[in-house]
C-alpha positions as CSV (number, residue, x, y, z in Angstrom):
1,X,-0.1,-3.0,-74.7
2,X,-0.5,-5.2,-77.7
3,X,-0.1,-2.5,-80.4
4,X,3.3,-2.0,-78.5
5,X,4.8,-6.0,-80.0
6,X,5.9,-6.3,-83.4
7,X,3.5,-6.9,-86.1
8,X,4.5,-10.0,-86.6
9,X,3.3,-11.0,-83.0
10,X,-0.2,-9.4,-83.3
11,X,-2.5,-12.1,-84.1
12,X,-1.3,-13.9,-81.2
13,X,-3.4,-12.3,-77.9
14,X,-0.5,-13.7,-75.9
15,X,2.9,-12.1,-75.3
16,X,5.6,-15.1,-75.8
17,X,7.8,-14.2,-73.1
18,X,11.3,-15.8,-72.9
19,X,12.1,-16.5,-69.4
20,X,16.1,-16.8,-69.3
21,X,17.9,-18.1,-66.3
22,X,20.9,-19.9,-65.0
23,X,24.1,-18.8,-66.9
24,X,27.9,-19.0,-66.4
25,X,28.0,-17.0,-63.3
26,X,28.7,-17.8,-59.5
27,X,25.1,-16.9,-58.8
28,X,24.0,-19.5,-61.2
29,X,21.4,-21.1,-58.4
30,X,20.3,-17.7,-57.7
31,X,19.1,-17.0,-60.9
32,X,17.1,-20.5,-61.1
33,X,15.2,-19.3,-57.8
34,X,14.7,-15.8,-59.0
35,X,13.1,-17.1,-62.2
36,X,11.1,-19.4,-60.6
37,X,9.3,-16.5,-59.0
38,X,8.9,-15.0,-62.1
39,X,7.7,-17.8,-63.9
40,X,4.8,-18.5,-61.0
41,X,4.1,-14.8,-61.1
42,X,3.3,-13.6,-64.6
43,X,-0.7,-13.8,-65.8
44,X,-0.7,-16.6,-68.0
45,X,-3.6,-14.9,-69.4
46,X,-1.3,-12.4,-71.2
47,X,1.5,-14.4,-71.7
48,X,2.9,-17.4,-73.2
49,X,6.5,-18.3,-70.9
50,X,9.3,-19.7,-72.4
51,X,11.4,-21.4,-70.5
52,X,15.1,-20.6,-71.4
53,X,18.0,-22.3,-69.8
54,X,21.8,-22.0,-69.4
55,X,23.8,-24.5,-68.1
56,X,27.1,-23.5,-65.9
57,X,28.5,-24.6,-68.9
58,X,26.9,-21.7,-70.9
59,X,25.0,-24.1,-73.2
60,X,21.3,-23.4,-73.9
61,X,17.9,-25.1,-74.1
62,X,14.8,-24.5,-74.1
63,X,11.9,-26.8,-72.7
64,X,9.0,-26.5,-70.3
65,X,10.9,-28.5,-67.7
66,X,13.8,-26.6,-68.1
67,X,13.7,-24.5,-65.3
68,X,13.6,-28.4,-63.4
69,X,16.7,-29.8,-65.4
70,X,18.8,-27.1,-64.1
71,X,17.9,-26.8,-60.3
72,X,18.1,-30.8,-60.5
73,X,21.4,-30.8,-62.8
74,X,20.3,-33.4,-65.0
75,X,22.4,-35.1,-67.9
76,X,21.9,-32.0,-70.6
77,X,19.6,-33.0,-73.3
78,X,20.9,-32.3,-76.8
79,X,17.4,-32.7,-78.4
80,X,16.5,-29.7,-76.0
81,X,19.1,-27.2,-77.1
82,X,19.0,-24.0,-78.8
83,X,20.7,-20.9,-79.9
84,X,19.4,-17.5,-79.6
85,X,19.9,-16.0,-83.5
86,X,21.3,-12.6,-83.4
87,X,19.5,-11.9,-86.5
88,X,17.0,-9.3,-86.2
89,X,14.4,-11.1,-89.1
90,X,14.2,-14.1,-86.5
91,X,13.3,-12.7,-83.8
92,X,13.9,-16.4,-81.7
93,X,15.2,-19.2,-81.1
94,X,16.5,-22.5,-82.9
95,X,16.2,-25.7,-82.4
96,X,19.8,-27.5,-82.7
97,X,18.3,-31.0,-82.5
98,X,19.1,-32.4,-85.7
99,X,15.5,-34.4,-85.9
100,X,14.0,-30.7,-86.8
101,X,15.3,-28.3,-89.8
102,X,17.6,-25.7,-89.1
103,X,14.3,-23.5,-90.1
104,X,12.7,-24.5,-86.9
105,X,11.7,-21.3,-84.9
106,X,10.4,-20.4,-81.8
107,X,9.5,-16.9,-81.9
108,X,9.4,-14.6,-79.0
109,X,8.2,-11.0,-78.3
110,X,10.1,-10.0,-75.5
111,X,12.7,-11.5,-73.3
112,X,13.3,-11.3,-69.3
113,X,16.6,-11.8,-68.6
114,X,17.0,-13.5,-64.8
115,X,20.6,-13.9,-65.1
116,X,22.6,-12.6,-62.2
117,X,26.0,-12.0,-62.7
118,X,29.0,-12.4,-65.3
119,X,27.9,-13.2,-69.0
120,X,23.8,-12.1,-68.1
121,X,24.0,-8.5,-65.6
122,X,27.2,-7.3,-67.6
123,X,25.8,-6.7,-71.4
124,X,27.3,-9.1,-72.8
125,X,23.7,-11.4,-73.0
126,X,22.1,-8.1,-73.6
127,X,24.3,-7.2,-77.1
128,X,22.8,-10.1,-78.0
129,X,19.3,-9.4,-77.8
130,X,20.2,-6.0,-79.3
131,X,22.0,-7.8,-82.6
132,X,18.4,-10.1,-82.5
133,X,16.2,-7.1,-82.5
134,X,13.9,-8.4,-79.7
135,X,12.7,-6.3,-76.8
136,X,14.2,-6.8,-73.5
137,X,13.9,-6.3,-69.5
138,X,16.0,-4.6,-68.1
139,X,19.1,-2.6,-68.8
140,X,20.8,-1.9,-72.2
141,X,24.4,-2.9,-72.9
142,X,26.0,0.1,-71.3
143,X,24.0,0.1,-68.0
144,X,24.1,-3.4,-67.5
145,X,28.1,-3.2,-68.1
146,X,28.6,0.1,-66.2
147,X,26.1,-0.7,-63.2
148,X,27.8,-4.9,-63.0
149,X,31.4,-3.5,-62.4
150,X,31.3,-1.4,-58.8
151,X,34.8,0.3,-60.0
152,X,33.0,2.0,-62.8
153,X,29.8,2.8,-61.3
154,X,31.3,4.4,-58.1
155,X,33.4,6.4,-60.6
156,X,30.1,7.5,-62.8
157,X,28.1,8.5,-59.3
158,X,31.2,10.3,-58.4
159,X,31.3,12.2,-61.3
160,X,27.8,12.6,-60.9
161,X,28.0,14.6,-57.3
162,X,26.9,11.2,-55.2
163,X,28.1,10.2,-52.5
164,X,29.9,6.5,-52.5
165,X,32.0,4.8,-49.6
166,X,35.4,5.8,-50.0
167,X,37.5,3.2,-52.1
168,X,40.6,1.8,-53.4
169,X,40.6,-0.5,-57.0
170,X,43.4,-2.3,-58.4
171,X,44.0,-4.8,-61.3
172,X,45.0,-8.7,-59.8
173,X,47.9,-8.3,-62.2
174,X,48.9,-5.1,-60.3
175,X,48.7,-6.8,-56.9
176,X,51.1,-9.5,-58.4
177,X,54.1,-7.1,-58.9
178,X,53.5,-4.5,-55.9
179,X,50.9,-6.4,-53.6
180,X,53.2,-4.6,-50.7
181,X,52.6,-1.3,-51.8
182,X,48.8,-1.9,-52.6
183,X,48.1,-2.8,-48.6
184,X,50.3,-0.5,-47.4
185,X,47.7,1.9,-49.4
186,X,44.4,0.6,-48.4
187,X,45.7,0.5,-44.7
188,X,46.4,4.7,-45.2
189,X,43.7,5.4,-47.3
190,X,40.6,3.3,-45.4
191,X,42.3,1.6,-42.2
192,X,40.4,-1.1,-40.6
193,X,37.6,-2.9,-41.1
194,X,37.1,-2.6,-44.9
195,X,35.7,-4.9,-47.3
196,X,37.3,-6.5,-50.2
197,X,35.1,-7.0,-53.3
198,X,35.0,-8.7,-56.5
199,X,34.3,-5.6,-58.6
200,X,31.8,-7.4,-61.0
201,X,30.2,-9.8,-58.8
202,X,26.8,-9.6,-57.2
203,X,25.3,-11.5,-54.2
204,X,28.0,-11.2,-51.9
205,X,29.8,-13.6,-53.3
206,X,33.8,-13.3,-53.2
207,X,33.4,-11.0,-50.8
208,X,34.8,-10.1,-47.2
209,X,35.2,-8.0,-44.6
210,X,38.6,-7.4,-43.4
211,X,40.1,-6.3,-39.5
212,X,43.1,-6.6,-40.1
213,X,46.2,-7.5,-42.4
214,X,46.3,-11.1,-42.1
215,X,42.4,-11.2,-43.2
216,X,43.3,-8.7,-45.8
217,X,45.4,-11.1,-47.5
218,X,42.9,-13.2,-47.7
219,X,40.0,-11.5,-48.8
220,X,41.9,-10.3,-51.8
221,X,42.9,-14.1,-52.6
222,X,39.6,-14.6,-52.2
223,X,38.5,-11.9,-54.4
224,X,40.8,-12.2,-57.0
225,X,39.3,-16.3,-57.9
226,X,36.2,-14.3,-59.3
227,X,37.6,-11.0,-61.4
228,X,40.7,-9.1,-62.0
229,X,39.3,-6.0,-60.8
230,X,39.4,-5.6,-56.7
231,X,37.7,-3.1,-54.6
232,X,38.5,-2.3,-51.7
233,X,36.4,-0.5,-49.2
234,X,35.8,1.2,-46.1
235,X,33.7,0.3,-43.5
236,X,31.1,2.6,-42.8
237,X,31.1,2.6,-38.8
238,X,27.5,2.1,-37.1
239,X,26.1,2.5,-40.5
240,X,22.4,1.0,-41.6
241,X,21.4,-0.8,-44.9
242,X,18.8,0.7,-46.8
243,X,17.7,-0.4,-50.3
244,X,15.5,1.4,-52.9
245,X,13.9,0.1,-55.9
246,X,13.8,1.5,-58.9
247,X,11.5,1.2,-62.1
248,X,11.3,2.9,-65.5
249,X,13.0,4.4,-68.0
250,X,14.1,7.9,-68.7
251,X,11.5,8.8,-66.2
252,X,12.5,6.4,-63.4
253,X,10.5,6.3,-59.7
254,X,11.8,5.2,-56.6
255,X,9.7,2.7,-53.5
256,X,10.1,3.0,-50.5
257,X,12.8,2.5,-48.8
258,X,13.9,-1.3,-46.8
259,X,16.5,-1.5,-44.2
260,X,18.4,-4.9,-43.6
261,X,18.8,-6.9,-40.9
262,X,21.7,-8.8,-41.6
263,X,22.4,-12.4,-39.6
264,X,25.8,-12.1,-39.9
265,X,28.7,-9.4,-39.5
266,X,27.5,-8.2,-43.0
267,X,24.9,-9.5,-45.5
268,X,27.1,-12.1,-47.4
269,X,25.4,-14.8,-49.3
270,X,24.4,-17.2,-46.5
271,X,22.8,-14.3,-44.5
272,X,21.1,-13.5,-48.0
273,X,19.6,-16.9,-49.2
274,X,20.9,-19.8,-46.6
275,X,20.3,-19.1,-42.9
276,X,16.8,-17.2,-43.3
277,X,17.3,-15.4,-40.6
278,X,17.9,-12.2,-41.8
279,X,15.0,-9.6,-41.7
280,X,13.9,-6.7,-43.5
281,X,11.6,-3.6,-42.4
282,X,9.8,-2.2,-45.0
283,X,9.0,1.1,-44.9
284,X,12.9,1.5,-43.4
285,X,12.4,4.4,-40.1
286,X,13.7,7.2,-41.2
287,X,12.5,10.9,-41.2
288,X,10.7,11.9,-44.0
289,X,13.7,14.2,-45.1
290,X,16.1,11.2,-45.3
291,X,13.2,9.1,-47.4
292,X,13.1,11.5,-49.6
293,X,16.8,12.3,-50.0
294,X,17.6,8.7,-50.6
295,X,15.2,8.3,-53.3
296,X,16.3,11.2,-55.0
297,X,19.9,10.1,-55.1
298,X,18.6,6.5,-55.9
299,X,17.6,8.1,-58.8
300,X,20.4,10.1,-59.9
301,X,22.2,6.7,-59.2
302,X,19.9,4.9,-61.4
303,X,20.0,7.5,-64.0
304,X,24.1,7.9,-63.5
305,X,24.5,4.6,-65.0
306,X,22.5,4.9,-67.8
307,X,20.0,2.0,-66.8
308,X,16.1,1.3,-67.8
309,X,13.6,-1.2,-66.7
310,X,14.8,-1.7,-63.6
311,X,17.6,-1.4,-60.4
312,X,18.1,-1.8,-57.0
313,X,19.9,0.8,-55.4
314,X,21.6,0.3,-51.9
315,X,23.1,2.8,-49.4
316,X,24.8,2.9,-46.2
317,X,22.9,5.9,-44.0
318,X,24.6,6.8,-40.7
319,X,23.0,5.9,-37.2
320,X,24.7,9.5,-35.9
321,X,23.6,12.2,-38.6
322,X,22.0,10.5,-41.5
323,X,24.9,10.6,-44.2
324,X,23.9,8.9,-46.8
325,X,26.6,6.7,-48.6
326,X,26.0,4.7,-51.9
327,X,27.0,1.9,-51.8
328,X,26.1,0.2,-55.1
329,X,23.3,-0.7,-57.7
330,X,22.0,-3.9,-59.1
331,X,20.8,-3.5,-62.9
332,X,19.0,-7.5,-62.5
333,X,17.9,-7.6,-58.7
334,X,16.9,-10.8,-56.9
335,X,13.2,-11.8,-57.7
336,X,13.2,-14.6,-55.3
337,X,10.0,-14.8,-52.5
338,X,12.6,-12.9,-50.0
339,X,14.6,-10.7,-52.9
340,X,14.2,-6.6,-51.7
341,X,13.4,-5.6,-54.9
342,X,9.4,-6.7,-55.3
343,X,9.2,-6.5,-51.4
344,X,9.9,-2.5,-51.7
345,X,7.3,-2.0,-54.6
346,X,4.5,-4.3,-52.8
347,X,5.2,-1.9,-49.8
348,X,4.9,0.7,-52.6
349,X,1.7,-0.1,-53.7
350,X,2.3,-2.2,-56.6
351,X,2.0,-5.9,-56.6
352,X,4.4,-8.6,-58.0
353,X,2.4,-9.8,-61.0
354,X,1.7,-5.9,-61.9
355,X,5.2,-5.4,-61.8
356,X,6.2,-7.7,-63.6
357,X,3.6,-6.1,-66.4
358,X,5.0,-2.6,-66.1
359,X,8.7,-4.4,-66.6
360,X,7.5,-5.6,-69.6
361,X,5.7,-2.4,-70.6
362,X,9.2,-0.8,-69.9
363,X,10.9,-3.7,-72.6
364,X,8.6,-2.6,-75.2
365,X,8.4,0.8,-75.0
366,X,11.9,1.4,-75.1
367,X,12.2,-1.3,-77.7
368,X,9.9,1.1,-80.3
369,X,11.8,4.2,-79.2
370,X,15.3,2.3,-80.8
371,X,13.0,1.5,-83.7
372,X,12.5,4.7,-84.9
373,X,16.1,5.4,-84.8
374,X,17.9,5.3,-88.3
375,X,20.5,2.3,-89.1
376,X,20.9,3.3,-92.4
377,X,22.8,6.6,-94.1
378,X,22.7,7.0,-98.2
379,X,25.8,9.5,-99.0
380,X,24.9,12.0,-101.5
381,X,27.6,9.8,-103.7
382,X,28.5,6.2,-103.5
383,X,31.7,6.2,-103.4
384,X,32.2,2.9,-101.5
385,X,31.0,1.3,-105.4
386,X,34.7,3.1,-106.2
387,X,36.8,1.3,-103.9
């Protein structure tokens, strides 16, 4: 895998791997725990980790603590901080302490993003690493921002012949003027229960389930605190929750599949990370045919969105019949010690740390691929000169 870094990288037997974590998101502590996992897991016989930062605030450092400053909220440290270049002959980070030149790099070779969420899952973090030329986990800038807002993605599997709960989206500034009119809807359209969702927000958070008007109202309060987009949508009566991970890149393969055990009325985020006492069974019980169908529309899903690397996909199958619903994908999964996403491909055969190895594989390879794509065109006349 070594020939795969850039030259510049090659006399170093070590991959410098930039761990990135936190961020401006509401699953900001997520994100710390996630990486955590990472950080324990990867062979630190291949790779030299970089610890890399982000405050709530968005700020940035990078230290070998910082992983402890953050879960610990500590007073940030300016002599710590740094700025990711988007210039693609860095290839790293600077130093903003004003004790070392503005020359002072640390160089990395490939980057994991762990940031759940807004400003990390959504391509914005990922243009970045685009504009700095350095391979990546993970989706590019159009899956991460097609698979991080639900609207789109339902609309893209839709188009795609998959599938998805039946919905109804609206803009907060929409609800404003004719919030009337826009429950009247959802109560003909989906009736009762439903949930009301964020539409780019991941791990449950802003989100509720509704049984009637007055809880309605709510949720969409609720939802609106977190995004202007709202989705609404219908609850799937005596339905089961079954997750699939995915892992590649233009050739993707599906794990087996998990169902979900939720605590709670639904899996919000204290059934997910507070209470521990939601289970999972992995393999899921289902007949072989259903196995099979779900990973081949977790696929199409994956492949819908235009993602690489990596993504969770998660349905809603039918206790009576088996229909399969999609209910959404996650381009950045949870990688904590309980997260569905390495659970499903240890079941699968493949452990954590090897994983982690074929994620970074993924990175890389797909990294050289955009390489060898032209950036540059040299008209026949240079007529530009002229202007």
């Amino acid at each position: 895998m070594s020939s795969s870094i850039p030259k510049s990288k090659i006399q170093n037997p070590k991959i410098r791997v930039g761990v990135i974590f936190g961020g401006r998101s509401a699953e900001h502590q997520v994100s710390l725990v996630s990486a955590t996992s990472i950080m324990n897991a990867l062979d630190r016989e291949k790779y030299d980790v970089v610890q890399i930062g982000i405050t709530p605030e968005g700020k940035w450092l990078s230290a070998s603590d910082a992983i402890a400053l953050l879960k610990n909220d500590a007073t940030f440290d300016k002599s710590k901080e740094t700025i990711l270049l988007p210039d693609p002959t860095v290839k790293g980070l600077v130093r903003l302490n004003p004790e070392f030149p503005s020359s002072h790099i640390e160089s990395l070779d490939v980057i994991f993003p762990v940031l759940h969420g807004m400003y990390g899952e959504d391509g914005t973090v990922q243009g970045l690493f685009e504009l700095a030329g350095i391979p990546y986990v993970g989706a590019g800038v159009l899956g991460s921002a097609a698979g991080m807002d639900k609207v789109v993605a339902k609309q893209l599997c839709e188009n795609a012949g998959i599938l998805v709960t039946p919905y109804v989206w609206f803009p907060a500034s929409a609800y404003d003027r004719t919030g009337k009119k826009i429950v009247d809807d959802i109560e003909r359209k989906l009736k009762y229960p439903c949930f009301v969702k964020p539409s780019n927000s991941g791990s449950s958070v802003g989100i509720s389930k509704a049984h009637n008007r007055k809880e309605l109202l709510v949720a969409i309060d609720l939802a609106m605190e977190y995004d202007r987009k709202i989705l609404v949508e219908k609850g799937i009566k005596n339905a089961r929750e079954i997750e699939i991970s995915v892992l590649g890149n233009d050739e993707p393969v599906a794990s087996v599949p998990g169902e979900i055990f939720s605590s709670n009325e639904f899996y919000d985020y204290d059934a997910k990370y507070v209470d521990g006492k939601s289970t999972a069974v992995i393999p899921a019980k289902l007949p072989k045919s259903v196995v099979k169908k779900i990973q081949e529309l977790a696929i199409r899903t994956f492949k819908a969105v235009d993602c690489s690397g990596m993504g969770r996909v998660d349905f809603l199958v039918t206790k009576q019949g088996n229909k399969i619903y999609l209910n959404e994908i996650n381009t950045i999964p949870g990688f904590t010690s309980i997260s569905m996403y390495p659970k499903l491909w240890e079941a699968s055969g493949l452990s954590y740390s090897k994983l982690l190895d074929r994620l970074i594989e993924l990175a890389i390879d797909r990294y050289r691929q955009r390489q060898s794509l032209k950036t540059t065109f040299k008209p026949k006349k240079e007529w530009f000169r002229e202007e």
